[in-house]
C-alpha positions in Angstrom: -12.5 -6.0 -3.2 -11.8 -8.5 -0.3 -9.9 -11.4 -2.0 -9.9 -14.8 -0.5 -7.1 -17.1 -0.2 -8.4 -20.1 -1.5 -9.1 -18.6 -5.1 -5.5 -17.6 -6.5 -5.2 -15.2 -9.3 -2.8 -13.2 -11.0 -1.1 -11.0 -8.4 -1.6 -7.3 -8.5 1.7 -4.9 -7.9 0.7 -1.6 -6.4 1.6 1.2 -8.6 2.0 3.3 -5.1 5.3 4.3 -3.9 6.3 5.8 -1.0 8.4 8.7 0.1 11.9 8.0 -0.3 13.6 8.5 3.1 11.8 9.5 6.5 14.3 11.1 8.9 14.7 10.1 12.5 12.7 12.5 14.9 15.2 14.9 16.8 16.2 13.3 19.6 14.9 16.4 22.1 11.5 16.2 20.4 8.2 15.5 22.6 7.9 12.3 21.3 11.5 11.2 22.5 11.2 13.0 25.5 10.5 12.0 29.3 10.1 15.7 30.8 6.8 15.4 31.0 6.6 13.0 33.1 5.6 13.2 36.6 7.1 11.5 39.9 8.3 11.7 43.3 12.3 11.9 42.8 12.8 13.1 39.1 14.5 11.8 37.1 11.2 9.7 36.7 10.7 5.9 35.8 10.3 5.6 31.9 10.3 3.6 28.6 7.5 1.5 30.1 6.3 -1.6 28.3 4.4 -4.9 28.8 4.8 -7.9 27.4 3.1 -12.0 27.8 5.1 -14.1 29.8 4.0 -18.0 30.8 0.5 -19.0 30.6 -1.4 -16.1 33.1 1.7 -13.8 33.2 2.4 -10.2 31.8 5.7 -8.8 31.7 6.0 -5.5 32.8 9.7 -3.3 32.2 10.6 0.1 32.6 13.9 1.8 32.8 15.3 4.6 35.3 18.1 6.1 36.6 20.6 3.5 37.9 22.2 5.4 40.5 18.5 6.4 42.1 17.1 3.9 44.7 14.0 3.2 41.9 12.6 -0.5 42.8 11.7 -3.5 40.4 8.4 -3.0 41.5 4.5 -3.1 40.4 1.6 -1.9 42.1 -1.4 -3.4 40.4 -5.1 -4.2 40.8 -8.8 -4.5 39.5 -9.5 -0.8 39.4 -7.1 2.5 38.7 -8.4 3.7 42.5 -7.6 0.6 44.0 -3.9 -0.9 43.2 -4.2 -3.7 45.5 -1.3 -5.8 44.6 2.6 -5.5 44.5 5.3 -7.7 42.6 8.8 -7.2 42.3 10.9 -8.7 39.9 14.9 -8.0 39.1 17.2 -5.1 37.7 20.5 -5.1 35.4 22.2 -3.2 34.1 24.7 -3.4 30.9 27.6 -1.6 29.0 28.5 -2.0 25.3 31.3 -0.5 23.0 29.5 2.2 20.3 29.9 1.0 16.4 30.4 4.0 14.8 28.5 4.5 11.5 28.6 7.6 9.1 24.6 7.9 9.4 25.0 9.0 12.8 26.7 12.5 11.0 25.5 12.0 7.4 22.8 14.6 6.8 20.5 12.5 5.0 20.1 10.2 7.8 21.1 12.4 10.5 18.1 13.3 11.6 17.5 13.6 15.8 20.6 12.8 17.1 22.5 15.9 15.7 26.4 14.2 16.4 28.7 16.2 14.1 31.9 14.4 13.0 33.3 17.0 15.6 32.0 15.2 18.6 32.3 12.0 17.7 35.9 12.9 16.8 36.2 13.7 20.7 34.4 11.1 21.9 36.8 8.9 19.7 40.2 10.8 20.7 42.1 9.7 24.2 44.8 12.6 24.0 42.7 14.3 26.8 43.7 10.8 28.9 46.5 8.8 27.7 49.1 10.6 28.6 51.6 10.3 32.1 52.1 11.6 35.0 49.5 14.8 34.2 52.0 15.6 31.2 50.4 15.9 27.9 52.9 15.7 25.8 54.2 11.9 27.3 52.1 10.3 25.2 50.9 6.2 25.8 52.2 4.5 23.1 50.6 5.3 19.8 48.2 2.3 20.0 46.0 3.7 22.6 47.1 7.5 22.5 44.9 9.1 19.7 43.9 12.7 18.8 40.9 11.4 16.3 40.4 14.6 14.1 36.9 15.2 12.2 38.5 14.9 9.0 39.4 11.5 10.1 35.9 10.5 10.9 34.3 11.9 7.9 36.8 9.9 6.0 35.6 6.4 7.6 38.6 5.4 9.0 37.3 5.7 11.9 34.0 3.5 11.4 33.2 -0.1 13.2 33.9 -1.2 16.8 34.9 1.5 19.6 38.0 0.5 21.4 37.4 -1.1 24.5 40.3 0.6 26.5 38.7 4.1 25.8 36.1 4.9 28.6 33.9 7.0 26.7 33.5 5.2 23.9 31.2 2.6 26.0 27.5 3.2 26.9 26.4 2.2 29.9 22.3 1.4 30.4 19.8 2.9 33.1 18.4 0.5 35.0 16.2 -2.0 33.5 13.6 -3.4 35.8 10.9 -6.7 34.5 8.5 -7.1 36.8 6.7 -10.4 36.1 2.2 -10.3 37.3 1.5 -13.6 37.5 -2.1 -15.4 38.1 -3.9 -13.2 35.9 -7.5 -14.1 34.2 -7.9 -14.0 31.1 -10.3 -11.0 29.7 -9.7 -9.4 32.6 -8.5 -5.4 32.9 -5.9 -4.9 35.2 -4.5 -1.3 36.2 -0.5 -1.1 37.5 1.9 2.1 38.3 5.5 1.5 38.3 8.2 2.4 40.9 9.0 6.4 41.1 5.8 7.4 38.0 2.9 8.8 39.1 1.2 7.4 35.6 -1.3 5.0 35.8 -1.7 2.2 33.1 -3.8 -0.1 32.1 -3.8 -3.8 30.1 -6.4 -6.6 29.0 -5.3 -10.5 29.3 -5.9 -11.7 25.6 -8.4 -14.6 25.8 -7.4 -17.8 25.1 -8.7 -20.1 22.9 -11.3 -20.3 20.1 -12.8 -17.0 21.2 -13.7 -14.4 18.5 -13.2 -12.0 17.1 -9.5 -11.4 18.3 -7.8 -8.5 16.7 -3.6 -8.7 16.0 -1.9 -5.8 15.0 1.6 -6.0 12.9 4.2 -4.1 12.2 7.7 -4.5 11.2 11.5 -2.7 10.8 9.8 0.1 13.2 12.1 2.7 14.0 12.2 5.9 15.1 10.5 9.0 12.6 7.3 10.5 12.4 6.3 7.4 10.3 7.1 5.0 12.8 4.6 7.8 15.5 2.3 7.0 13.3 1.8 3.3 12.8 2.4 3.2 16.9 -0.6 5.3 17.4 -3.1 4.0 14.6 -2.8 0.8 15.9 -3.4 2.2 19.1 -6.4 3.5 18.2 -7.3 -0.1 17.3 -7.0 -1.5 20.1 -5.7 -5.0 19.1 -5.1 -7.5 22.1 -1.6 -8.4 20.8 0.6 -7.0 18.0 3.1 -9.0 16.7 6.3 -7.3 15.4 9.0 -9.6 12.8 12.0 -7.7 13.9 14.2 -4.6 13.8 12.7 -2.2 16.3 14.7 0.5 17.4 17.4 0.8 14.4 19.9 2.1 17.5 22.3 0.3 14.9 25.5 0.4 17.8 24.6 4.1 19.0 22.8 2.5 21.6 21.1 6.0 23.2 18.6 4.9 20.5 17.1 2.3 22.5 16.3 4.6 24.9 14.7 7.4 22.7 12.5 4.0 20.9 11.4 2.9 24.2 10.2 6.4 25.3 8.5 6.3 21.5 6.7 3.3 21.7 5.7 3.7 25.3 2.2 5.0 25.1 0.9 2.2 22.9 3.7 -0.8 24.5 2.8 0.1 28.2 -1.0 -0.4 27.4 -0.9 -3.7 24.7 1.6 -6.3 24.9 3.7 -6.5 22.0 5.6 -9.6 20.9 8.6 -10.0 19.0 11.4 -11.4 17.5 15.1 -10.6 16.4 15.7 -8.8 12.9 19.5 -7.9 11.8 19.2 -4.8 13.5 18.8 -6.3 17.0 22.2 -8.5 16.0 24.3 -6.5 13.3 26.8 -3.1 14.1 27.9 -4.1 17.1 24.3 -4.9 18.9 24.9 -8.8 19.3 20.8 -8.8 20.6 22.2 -7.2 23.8 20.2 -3.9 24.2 17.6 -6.3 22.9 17.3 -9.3 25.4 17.8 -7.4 28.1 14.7 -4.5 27.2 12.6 -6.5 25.6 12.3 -10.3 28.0 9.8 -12.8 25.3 8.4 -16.1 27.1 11.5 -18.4 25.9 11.4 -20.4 29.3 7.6 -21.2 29.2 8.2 -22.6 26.1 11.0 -24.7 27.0 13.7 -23.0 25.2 16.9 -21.8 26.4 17.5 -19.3 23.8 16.3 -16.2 24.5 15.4 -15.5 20.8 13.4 -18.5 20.1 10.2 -19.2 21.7 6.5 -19.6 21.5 3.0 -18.9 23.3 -0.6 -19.9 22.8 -2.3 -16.1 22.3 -6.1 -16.6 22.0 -6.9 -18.7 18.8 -3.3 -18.7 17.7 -0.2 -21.2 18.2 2.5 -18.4 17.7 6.2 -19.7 17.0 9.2 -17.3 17.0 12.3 -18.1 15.3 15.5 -16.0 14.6 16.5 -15.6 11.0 20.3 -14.9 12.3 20.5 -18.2 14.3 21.7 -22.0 12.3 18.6 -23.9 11.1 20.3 -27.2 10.3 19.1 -30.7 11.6 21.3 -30.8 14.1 21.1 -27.2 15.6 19.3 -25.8 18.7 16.5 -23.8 17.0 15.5 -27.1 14.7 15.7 -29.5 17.3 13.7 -27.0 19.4 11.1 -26.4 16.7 10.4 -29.8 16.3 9.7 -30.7 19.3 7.3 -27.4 19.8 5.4 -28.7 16.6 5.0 -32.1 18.0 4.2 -31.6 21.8 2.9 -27.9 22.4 1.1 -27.0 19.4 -2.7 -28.6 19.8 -4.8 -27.6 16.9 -8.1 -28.5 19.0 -7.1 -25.7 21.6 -5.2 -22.6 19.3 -6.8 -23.9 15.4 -4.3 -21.0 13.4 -0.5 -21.4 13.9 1.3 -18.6 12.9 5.0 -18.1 13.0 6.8 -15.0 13.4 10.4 -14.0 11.6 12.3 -11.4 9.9 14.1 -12.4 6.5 11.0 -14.0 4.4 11.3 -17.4 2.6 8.8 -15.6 -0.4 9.6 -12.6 -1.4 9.4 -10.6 -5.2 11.6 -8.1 -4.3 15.0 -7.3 -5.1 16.1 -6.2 -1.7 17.4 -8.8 0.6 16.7 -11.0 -2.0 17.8 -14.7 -1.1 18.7 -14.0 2.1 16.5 -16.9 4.0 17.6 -20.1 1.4 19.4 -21.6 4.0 16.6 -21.5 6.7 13.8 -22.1 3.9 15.9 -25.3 2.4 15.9 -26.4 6.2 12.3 -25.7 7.6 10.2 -25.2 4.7 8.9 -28.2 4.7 8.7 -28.6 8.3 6.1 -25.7 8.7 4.1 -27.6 6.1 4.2 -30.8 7.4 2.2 -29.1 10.4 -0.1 -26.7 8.6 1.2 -23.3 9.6 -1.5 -21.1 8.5 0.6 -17.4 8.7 4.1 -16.3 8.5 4.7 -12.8 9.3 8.2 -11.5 8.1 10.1 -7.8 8.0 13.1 -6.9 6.5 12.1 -6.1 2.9 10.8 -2.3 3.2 7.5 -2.9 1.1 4.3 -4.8 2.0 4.0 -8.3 0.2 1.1 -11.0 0.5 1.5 -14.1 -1.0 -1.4 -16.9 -1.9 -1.1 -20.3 0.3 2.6 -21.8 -1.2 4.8 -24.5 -0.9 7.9 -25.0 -3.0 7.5 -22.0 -5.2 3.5 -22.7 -6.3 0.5 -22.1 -4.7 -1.1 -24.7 -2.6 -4.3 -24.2 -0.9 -2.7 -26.0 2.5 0.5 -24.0 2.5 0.9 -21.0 4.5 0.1 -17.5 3.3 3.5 -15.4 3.8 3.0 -11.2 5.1 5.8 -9.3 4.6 5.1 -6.3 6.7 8.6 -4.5 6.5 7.7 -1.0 6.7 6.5 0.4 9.5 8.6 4.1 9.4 12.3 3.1 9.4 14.4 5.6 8.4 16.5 3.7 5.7 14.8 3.8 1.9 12.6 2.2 0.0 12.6 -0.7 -1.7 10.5 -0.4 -4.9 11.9 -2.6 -7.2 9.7 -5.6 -8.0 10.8 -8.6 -10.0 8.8 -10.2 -12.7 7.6 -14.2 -12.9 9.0 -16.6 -14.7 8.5 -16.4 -18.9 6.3 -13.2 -19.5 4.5 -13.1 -15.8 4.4 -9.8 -14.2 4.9 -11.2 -10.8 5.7 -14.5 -9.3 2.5 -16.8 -9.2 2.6 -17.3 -6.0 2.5 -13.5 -5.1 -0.7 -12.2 -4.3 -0.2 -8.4 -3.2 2.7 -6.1 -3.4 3.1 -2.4 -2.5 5.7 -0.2 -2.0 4.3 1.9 1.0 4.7 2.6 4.8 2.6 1.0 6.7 1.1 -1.7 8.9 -1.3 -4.9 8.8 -4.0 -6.1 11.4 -5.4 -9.7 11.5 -9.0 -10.3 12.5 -9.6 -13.7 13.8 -13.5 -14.4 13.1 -13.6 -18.1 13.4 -11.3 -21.3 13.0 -11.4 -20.9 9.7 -11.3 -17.3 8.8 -8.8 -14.6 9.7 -9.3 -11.2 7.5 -6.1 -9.6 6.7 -5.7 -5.7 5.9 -2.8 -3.7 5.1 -2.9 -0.1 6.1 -1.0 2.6 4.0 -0.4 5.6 6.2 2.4 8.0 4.6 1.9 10.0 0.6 3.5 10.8 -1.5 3.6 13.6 -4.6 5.9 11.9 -6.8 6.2 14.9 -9.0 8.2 17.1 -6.9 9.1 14.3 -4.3 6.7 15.9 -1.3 6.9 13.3 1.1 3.3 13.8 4.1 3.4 11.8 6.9 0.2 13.2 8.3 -2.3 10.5 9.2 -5.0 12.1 6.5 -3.6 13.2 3.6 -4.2 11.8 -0.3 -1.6 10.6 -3.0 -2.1 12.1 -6.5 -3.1 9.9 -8.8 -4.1 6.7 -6.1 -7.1 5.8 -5.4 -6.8 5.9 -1.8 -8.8 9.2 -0.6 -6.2 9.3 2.4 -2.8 7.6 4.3 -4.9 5.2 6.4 -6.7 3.6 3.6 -6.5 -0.4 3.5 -4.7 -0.5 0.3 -5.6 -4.8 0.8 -8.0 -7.0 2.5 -7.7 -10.7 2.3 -9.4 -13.5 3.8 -7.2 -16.0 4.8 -8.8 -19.6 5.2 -8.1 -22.9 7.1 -8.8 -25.4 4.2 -10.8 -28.2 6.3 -9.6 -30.4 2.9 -5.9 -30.3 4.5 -5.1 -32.8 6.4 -1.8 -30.7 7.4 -4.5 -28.3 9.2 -7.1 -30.4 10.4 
């Protein structure tokens, strides 16, 4: 049954729950692999991925070998036969200190990277180095001379930063080239190859404006298992003009090879539909500081006249969509408040994008007990901004279950508040978070929450006019919670649900613009 948001009832919790851990694809798998690639000087331009720039603009970055003579450049054009066009655009490169973190040898979490405390042990240790005069046994002074034994590492002493006198503890990037096509129409199909890859790919310019339908996909807390493969290619088969994704992406987590193995993950559904995102704690926390991020992923900060790179926004077809970063200060007088405001007041027009969504990680609502909290500060502080001009859609991660909450405003519902989707778990590989928290007195949940599941996943939002967007949320992992048999195929069945397989929408929603609010009018 297809609820509708302006006709709250007691919410429903999902007595679904979904496989415990899934681990992170090995890192030489297919799906983390380039070698099939094909090019004129191997090793061949990868991790390909578009992106909406300015008003007419895609982004388009890909990575390569730094030392090769690979170009930041585009061939593009009207048909695949016919690439007509070329832009360049500008390279960088970057180096960052690991963070060492037991998952990267714990078994349980192991998964595709297959470091054994051994090796990072002697990635660690400088007794091959710091020594004089070729004379091993002259030691540098005890500070930077170390002989880091497994033991020690399994131990944890040596967890947290690397130490930025020791060469090999640093990773240095390929090449990252953006490459910015500019004057584009919209509706339009445009075909582009990339410097030194033979691969031809293709794109559609969104639409803008009031034109429907117009199809969104979202995900959230991505990562990098057979989970995450699958929510990247279903919503490829969907073929949404946008997705919009509300943080943590490649969970590299300060092993920083990671964002290299997500990039050649996501690239046959990113090089083909432009996903937009924003920061989540793993683009910030163990050692990451949005680094890897900003420099991979480029969103349209200066169109929108802000000089963070983190905060920004973009009319995309019917919708007004406003990024912030859950990690950044939200008081009065910061940058992201002041900057909000003034997006609210002078770029958002109702008449031209009628939905404004906005788009980040930690979620003011949320019924869980994970990460509970976490957003006070930033709710105290913009809460009532986002009401005061009718936001219609918040889209949040970081909570690994699916919540949907009725329209709300200061903890009830309220027809002309926005509906909050917490879309948190798209394949990561850390665990679940199952454990739901009752209402107040003897309610089950919260009043204000609608939906709750505790399943992999993604959602999809189908614009259909300026007053209704349908909302689904799509299961796609099972689970045989007798014996703990997690399949992540993309047809399988759950004993015991009612879903017949994975990709089941376990909810549908309309979402309406109340014409009575004069917030959204």
């Amino acid at each position: 049954e297809t609820e509708i948001s302006t006709s709250p009832r007691a919410g429903m919790t999902s007595a679904y729950k979904r496989p415990p851990y899934a681990q992170a694809l090995p890192y030489n798998s297919p799906e983390l692999s380039n070698k099939s690639k094909i090019c004129g000087s191997p090793p061949c331009s990868e991790q390909v991925h578009i992106q909406l720039g300015g008003p007419e603009e895609m982004v388009i970055s890909f990575a390569s070998d730094p030392t090769a003579d690979t170009e930041a450049e585009v061939s593009f054009g009207c048909s695949a036969e016919h690439l007509e066009w070329k832009a360049s655009g500008d390279t960088k490169v970057y180096s960052q200190l690991y963070y060492w973190a037991d998952e990267l040898w714990d078994p349980r979490l192991k998964g595709g990277f297959e470091l054994t405390a051994g090796e990072v042990a002697e990635i660690q240790s400088t007794s091959d180095w710091a020594f004089y005069d070729h004379t091993p046994d002259r030691h540098f002074p005890s500070g930077i001379w170390k002989n880091v034994t497994a033991e020690d590492v399994n131990s944890g002493s040596q967890n947290g930063l690397g130490k930025y006198f020791n060469p090999k503890e640093n990773y240095d990037s390929p090449a990252i080239h953006t490459v910015v096509l500019s004057g584009l129409i919209d509706g339009a199909t445009y075909f582009f190859k990339v410097d030194n890859d033979e691969a031809t790919y293709s794109f559609t310019m969104p639409k803008s404006g009031s034109e429907y339908p117009f199809l969104v996909g979202l995900m959230s807390d991505v990562g990098q298992t057979e989970v995450s493969k699958t929510t990247m290619d279903m919503l490829q088969a969907m073929s949404p003009q946008v997705i919009l994704l509300s943080g943590d992406l490649s969970y590299a987590d300060g092993y920083y090879h990671r964002w290299d193995s997500y990039g050649r993950l996501v690239e046959p559904l990113a090089a083909t539909t432009p996903i937009m995102t924003c920061v989540g704690n793993h683009e910030v926390s163990d050692g990451e500081a949005y680094q890897s991020y900003t420099y991979r992923y480029p969103m349209p900060y200066k169109a929108s006249g802000s000089i963070d790179p983190n905060i920004w926004s973009r009319d995309i077809g019917p919708m007004h969509v406003i990024s912030l970063n859950s990690y950044a200060q939200s008081g009065n007088t910061s940058y992201q408040a002041k900057w909000l405001q003034k997006d609210l007041k002078t770029r958002f027009k109702r008449k031209q994008t009628p939905w404004l969504v906005v788009l980040m990680h930690v979620p003011f609502y949320n019924s869980n007990a994970g990460h509970l909290g976490e957003a006070k500060i930033m709710m105290d502080n913009f809460e009532d901004l986002l009401y005061q001009y009718g936001v219609n859609l918040v889209i949040n991660g970081h909570v690994h279950s699916f919540e949907r909450t009725w329209p709300t405003y200061k903890n009830v519902t309220d027809a002309c508040g926005p509906s909050y989707l917490n879309v948190g778990d798209a394949g990561n590989r850390e665990g679940p978070y199952n454990s739901w928290l009752p209402g107040e007195g003897s309610e089950p949940s919260p009043v204000w929450s609608a939906f709750r599941q505790g399943s992999f996943g993604f959602g999809d939002l189908e614009f259909v006019n300026d007053t209704h967007v349908l909302f689904r949320w799509t299961r796609n992992a099972c689970f045989d919670p007798s014996d703990g048999t997690a399949n992540y195929a993309k047809k399988c069945s759950t004993p015991g649900d009612i879903g017949p397989d994975a990709a089941i929408s376990a909810d549908n929603s309309w979402i309406v613009r109340a014409q009575s609010c004069h917030n959204q009018a």
